[in-house]
N, C-alpha and C positions, 0 to 999 in steps of 0.2 A: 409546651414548646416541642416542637417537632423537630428527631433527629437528625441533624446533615446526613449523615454516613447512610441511614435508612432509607432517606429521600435517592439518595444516591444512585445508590441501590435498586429502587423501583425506577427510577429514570434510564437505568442502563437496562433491564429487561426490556420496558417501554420499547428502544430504541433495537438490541439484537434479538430481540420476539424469545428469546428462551432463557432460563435461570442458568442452564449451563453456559451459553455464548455470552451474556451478561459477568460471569462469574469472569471466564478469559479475559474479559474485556478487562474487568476489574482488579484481576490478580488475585480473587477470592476462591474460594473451594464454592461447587453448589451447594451444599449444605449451608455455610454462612450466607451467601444472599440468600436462602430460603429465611432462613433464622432473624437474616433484616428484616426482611417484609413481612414475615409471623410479627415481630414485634411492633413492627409499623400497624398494622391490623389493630392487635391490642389497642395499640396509643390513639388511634384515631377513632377506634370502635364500627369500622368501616371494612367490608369485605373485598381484597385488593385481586387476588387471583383464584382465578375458576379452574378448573379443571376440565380438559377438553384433550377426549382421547389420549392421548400418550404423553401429551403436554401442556402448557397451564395459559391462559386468557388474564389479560385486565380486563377486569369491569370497568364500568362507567366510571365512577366513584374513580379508579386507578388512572382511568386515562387523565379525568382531570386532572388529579394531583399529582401525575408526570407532570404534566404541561405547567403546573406551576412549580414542580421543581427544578426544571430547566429553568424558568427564571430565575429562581434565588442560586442554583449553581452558578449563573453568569454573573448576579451581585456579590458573590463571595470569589468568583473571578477575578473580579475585577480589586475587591478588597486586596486580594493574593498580591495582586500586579502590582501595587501602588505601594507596596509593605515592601515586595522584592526591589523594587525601582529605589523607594528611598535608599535601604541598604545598600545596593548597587552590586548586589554580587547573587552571579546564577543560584538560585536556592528553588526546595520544594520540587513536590511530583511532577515526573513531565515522562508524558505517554506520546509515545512515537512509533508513527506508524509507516510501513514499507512492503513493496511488492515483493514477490519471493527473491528475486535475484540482486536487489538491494538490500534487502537484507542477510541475505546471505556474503555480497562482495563489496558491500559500502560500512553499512552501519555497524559491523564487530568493532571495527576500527574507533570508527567516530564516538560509540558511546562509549568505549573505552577512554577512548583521551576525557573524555566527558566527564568521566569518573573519577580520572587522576587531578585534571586540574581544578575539579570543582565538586569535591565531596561530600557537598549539600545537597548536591543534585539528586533527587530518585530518578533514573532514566528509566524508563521501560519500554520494551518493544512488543508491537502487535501486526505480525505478517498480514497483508490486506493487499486487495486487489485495488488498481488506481481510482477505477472508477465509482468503487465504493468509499474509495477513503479519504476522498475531499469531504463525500458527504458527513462520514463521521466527524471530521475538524469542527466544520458547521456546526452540529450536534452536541461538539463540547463532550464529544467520548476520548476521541484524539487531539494534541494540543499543536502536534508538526507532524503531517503527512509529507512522505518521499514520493511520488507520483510523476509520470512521464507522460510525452505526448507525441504523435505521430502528425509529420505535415498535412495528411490527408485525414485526422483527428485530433482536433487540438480539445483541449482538457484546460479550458479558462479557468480563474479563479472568480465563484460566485459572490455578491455584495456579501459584504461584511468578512470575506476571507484576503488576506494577502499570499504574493507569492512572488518566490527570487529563484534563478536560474541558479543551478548546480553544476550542470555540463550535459556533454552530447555523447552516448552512447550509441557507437558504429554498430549497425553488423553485418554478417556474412553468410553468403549462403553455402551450409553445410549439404555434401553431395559423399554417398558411399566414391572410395578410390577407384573402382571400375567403371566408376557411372561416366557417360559423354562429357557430362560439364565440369568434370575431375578439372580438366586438361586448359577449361577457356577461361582467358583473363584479362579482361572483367568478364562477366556474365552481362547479355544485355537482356530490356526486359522483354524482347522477342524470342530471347531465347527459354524463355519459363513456358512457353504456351503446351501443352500436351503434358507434363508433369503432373507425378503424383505426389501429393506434397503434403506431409505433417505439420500441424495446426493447432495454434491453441484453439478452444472451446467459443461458440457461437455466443458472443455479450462483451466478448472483452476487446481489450485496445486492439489488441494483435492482433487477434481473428478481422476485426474492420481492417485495420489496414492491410492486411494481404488481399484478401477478397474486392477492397476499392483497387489496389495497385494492378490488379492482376486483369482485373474490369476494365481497368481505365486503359490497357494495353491489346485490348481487342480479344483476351483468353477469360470463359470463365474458368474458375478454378476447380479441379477434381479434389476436393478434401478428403481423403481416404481415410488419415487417424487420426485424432483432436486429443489432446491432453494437456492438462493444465502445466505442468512443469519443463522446462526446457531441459533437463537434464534424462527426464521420457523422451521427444523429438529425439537426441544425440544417440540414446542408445534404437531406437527404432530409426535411425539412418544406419547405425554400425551393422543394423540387423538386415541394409539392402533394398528398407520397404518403402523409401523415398527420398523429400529432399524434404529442406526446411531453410527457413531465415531466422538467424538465429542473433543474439546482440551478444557482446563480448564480455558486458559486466556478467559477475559470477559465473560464469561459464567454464574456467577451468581448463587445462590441459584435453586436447579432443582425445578419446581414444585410436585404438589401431585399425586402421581401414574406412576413418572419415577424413575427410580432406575439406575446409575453409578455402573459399570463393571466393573473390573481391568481385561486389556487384556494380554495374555503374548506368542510374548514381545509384550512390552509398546508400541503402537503409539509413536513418538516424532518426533515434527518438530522444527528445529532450529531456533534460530529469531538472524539476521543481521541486521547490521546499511550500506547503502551503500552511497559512496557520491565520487565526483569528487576529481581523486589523485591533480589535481590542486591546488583544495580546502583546500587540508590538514593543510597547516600551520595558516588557519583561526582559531582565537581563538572560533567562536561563533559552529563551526562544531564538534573543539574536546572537547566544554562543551559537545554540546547536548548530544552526544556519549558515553560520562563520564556519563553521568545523568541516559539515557538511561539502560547502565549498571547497575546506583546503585539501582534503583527504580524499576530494573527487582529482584535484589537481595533481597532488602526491602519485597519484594512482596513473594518473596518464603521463607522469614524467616516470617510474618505473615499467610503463610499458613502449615507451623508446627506446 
């Protein structure tokens, strides 16, 4: 009989290509999923991981027995679901995944209340970029990804995943206080053409949608700095060396000598809860989700 936890284990390296991004994934140390899959080896008598350069390969043999242990994780899924349902109350592991600035200015909240009203719950969080993290739900790494979408990039949910509206995150374009567009309000979008403007990194939501926005307004755009964290942009505005669009979730108090812009129209990007239509009748999926929702609301009635 082949171990769940082992199978696991190799199904999540399978999918983050490394023992240590597998280990995060899983809330393990690398050592322990090494120590899975030594023992999985033994028990199958089968050689699961090669060594290649500085990090490790499935064999043949591995790949298969990924691909069938994603099966039987979605039949012990599914067992989970039908055990949680009959009891009727949130219970067992639930991995939840969110972009940097969700999780930073959504989910402390949410999995906290999580924790109080439903002590069965294991909630765990995994910071992920949107566009990776549908994939994961599908995959059956993440059980509810947080993920958003821009009108000029929308982020559908793929067969076999669901997904419910959370809310609408504004933003605004962040300008040093001396700068020309300190002073104008709205910003329109003829007024961005010749800017040097801070950016997230070339693959993600953001970066598309500035570079479509900015296209579709007759400017291509000068990308000067790219960096993944918006909390980088803020302080490389305060530093003078551009401008930036910036969303208000987790974003914080601006420091001294950036000045917020009212654009028009309004940036807004949507925020989704996406999780496996399998999933759905899990009690522990349609709290998060409920939660998710009220504590997006909570948060736009304290910012009136």
């Amino acid at each position: 009989m082949l171990d769940l936890a082992r199978l696991r284990a190799l199904y999540a390296v399978s999918v983050h290509g490394t023992v240590t991004a597998a280990a995060d994934a899983l809330g393990y140390t690398p050592s322990a999923v090494s120590q899975a899959i030594a023992k999985l080896e033994r028990e199958t008598r089968t050689t699961l991981l090669e060594r290649r350069g500085r990090g490790v390969a499935l064999t043949d043999a591995a790949e298969r027995l990924a691909a069938t242990a994603k099966d039987v994780l979605a039949i012990v899924e599914r067992a989970e679901t039908d055990l949680e349902e009959r009891r009727g109350l949130p219970a067992g592991r639930l991995m939840v995944g969110a972009f940097p600035s969700a999780a930073r200015g959504l989910l402390p909240s949410v999995l906290a209340a999580l924790g109080r009203e439903h002590p069965a719950v294991d909630a765990r969080l995994m910071e992920v970029e949107p566009h990776l993290s549908v994939g994961l739900v599908e995959q059956g790494v993440l059980d509810v990804a947080v993920a958003f979408e821009w009108d000029v990039a929308p982020l559908p949910a793929p067969d076999g995943l669901q997904r419910a509206p959370i809310g609408e995150d504004l933003c605004d374009l962040l300008v040093p206080q001396d700068h020309p567009l300190a002073e104008r309000s709205p910003v329109l979008p003829a007024d961005l053409a010749h800017q040097r403007w801070i950016s997230q990194q070339p693959g993600s939501v953001c970066y598309d949608w500035l570079v479509r926005t900015l296209r579709a307004s007759g400017s291509e755009p000068d990308l000067a700095y790219q960096a993944t964290e918006n909390h980088t942009h803020i302080a490389l505005v305060a530093a003078g060396l551009g401008i930036a669009v910036a969303p208000r979730l987790g974003r914080g108090p601006l420091p001294p000598g950036v000045v917020a812009v009212p654009v028009e129209p309004v940036p807004v990007r949507r925020l989704f809860a996406y999780w496996r239509t399998g999933t759905t009748r899990r009690p522990a999926i349609r709290e998060t989700v409920r939660l998710l929702s009220a504590h997006w609301h909570e948060r736009e009635l304290g910012e009136q």
